[in-house]
C-alpha positions in Angstrom: 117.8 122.4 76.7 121.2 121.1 75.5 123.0 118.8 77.8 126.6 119.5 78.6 128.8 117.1 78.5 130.6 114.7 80.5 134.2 114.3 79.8 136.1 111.7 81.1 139.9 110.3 80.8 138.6 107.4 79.0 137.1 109.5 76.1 140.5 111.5 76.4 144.1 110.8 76.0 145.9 108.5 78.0 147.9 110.4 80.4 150.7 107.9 80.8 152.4 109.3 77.7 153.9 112.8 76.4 151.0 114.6 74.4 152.2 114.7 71.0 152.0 118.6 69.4 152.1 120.0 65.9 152.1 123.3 64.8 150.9 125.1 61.4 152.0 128.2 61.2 150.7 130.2 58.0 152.7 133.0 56.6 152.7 136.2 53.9 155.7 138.3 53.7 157.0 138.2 57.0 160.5 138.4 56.2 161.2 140.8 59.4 159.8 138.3 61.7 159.6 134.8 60.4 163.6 133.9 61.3 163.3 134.8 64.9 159.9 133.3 65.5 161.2 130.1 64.1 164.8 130.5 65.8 162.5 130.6 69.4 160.7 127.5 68.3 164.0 125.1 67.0 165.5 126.4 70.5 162.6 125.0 73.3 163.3 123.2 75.7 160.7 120.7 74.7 160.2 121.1 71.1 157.0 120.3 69.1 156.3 116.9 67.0 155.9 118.3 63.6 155.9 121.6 62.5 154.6 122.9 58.7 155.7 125.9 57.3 152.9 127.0 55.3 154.2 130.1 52.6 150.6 132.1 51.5 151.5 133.4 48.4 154.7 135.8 49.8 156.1 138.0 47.4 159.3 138.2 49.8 161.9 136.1 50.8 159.5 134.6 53.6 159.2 131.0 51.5 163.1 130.6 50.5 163.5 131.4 54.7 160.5 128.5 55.6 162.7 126.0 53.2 166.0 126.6 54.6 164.2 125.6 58.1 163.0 122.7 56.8 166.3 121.3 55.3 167.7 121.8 58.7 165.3 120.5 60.7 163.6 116.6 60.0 160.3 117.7 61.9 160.2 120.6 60.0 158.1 120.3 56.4 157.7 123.4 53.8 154.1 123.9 51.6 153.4 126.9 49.2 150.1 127.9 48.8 148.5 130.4 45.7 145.9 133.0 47.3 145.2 136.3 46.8 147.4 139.2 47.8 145.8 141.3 49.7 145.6 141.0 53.7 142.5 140.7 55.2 141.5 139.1 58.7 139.8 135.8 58.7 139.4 133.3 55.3 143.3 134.1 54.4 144.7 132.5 57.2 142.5 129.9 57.8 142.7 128.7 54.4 146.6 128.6 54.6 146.1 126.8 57.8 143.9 124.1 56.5 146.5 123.7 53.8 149.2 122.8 56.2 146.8 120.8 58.3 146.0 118.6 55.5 149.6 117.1 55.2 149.8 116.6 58.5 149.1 112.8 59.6 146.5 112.2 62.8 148.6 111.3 65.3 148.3 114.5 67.3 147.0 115.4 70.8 147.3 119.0 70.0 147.0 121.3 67.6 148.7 124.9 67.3 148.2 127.3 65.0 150.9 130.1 65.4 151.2 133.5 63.6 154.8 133.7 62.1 155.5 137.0 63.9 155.2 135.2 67.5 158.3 134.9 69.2 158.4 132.1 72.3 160.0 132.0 75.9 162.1 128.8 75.6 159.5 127.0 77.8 156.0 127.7 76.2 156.2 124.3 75.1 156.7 122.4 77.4 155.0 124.9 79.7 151.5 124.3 77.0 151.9 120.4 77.2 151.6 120.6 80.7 148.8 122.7 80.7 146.8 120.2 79.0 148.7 117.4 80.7 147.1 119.0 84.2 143.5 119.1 82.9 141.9 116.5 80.5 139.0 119.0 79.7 141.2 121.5 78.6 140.5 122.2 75.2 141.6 125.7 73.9 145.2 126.8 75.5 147.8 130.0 75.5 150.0 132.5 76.4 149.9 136.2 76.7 150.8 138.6 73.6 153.0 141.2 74.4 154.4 143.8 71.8 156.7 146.8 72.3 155.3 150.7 73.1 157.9 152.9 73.4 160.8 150.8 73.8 158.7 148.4 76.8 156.9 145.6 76.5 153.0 145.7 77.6 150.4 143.9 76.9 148.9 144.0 73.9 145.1 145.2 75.3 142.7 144.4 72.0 141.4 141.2 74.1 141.1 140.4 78.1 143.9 137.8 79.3 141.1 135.6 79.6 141.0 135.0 75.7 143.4 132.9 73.7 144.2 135.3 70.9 144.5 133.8 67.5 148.4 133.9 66.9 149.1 131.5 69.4 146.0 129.2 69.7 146.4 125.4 70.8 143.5 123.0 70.8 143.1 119.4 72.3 142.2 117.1 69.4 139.1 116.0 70.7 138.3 120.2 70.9 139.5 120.4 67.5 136.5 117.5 66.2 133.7 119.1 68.1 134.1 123.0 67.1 134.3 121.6 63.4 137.8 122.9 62.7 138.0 126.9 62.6 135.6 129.1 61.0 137.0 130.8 57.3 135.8 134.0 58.5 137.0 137.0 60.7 136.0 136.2 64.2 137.1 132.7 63.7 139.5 132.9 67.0 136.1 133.8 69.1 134.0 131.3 67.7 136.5 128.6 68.5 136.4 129.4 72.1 132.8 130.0 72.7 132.1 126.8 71.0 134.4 125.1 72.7 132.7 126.2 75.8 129.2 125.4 73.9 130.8 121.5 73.8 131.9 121.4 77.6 135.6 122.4 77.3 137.0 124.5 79.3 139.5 127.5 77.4 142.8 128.7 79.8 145.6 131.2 79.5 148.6 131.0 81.6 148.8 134.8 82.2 152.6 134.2 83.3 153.4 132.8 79.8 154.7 135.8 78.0 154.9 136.1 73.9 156.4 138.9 71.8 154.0 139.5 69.3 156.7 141.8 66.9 153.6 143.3 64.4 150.7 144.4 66.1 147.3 142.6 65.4 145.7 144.7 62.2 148.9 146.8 61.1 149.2 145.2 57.8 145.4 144.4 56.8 144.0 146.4 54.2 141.4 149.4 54.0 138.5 147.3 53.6 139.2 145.2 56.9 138.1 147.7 58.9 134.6 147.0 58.6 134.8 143.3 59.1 134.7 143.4 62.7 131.1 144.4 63.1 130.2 142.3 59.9 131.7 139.2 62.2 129.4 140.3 65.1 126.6 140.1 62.8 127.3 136.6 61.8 128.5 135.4 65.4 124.6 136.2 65.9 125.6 138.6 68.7 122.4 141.3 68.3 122.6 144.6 68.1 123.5 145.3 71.6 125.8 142.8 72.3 127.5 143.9 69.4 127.9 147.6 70.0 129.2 147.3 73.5 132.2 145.0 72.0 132.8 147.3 69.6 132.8 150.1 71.9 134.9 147.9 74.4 137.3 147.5 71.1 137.6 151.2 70.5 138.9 152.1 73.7 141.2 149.1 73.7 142.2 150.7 70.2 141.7 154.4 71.4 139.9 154.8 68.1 136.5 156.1 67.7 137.0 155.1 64.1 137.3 151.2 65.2 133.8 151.7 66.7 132.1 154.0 63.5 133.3 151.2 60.8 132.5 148.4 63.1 128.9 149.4 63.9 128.5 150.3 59.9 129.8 146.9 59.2 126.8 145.2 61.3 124.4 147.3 60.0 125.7 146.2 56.0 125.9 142.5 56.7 122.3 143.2 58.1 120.6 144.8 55.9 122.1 142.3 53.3 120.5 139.5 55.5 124.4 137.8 55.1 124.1 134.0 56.0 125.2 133.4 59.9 128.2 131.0 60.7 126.5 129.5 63.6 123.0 127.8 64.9 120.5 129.6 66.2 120.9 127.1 69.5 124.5 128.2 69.1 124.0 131.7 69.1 121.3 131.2 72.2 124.5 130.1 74.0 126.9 132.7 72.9 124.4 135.3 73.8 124.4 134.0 77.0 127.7 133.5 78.2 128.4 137.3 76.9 126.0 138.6 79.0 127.0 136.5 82.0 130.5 137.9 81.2 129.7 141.2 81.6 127.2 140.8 84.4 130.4 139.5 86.6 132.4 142.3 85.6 130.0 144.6 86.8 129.0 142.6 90.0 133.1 140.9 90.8 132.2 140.0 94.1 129.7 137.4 92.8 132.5 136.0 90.5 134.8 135.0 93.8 131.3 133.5 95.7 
């Protein structure tokens, strides 16, 4: 049986000083977004360490925006990355994160990686540095994503409160080391928490720490993303039924049927073509477990507040 383990403040940072934070946010053609999510980050109250720009092959004017920040701003540096073109969930971003991440030095306490449509209450800095300020064993952190229906912001319902959604993910260093960095794959920003859990962190979002997320999560990914979902279930080592009840939980989050159809049909693909898994089986054992614990206190609340 694995042992979970013991953190304490000596393996952790020193809480006599300000955690340092840096941020990597990759981006490909946001033109319409990229000025006013960096406008809400130069404007916090506390603002971040370092920040890299990283450009992901933009066919816009999203790198000549990302330079212009970065001869304003010291803390600010610029890197342009070749890829491909299309947009697709998963390696994409990851890869354009790592770039950025490489030219960063190791002096950091945390990590973000932020979407470049995001835009920040003046606070969430400050507001996220105390978060892991408050508790040493925090290791995955973040906000709530809000985007706009019908002229009101609401909550953007594609994942509980309880999960850290990928466009505004912090981790504590330490995290960072033991989930081996983030996955190249889609299903990366679920992997990250559920093996952060797996290595004895615990994962937190201040549900009172409101985002704008301006482009709703899939609105721009291409035709073939669609199965990719279920294809990441597959891989995550869910099972079948594991699998279809998130997908079915993701449809009516969606209100598409569709979500649910390609999803299951991506499973089944990435089964049949016995596709290599991105975790351990021991791994896998534990994921398996925490879902269904999930969903057993959902059913059963009143065991959740005993």
């Amino acid at each position: 049986m694995r042992k979970k383990k013991i953190r304490t403040l000596g393996s952790l940072e020193k809480r006599d000083r300000i955690l340092k934070i840096y941020i990597v946010i990759p981006a490909y053609n946001e033109t319409g977004t990229i000025t006013e999510a960096l406008n809400s980050i130069v404007t916090q109250t506390q603002l971040p360490d370092k920040l890299v720009l990283v450009n992901d092959n933009s066919t816009d004017d999203t790198g000549s925006i990302m330079i212009d920040y970065a001869k304003e701003f010291d803390w600010i540096e610029h890197v342009d990355r070749t890829s491909a073109g299309e947009h697709l969930p998963g390696a994409k971003v990851i890869e354009a994160f790592n770039t950025g991440l490489s030219t960063l030095d190791k002096d950091y306490d945390i990590i973000c990686k932020f979407d470049a449509d995001i835009v920040f209450p003046e606070d969430y800095i400050a507001r996220l540095r105390k978060m892991f300020e408050d508790d040493p064993v925090l290791g995955i952190a973040g906000g709530i994503p809000y985007i706009k229906n019908n002229g009101q912001w609401v909550f953007e319902r594609i994942a509980s409160k309880d999960h850290v959604r990928g466009p505004i993910k912090a981790y504590r260093k330490a995290c960072f080391r033991d989930i081996g960095g983030l996955r190249r794959s889609v299903g990366w920003d679920t992997i990250d928490v559920l093996l952060a859990q797996y290595h004895g962190w615990k994962v937190r979002t201040d549900k009172d720490l409101h985002v704008r997320h301006l482009k709703p999560t899939g609105m721009n990914y291409q035709p073939k993303a669609r199965y990719l979902q279920g294809k990441a279930l597959y891989k995550m080592r869910y099972g079948i039924v594991l699998s279809t009840i998130a997908l079915i939980k993701g449809a009516l989050a969606r209100g598409s049927i569709m979500f649910f159809i390609y999803g299951l049909a991506g499973f089944l693909k990435a089964f049949i073509s016995n596709e290599s898994f991105l975790i351990t089986k021991v791994e896998g054992h534990f994921f398996r477990g925490l879902r269904w614990k999930n969903i057993r206190l959902k059913l059963n609340p009143i065991r959740k507040t005993n």
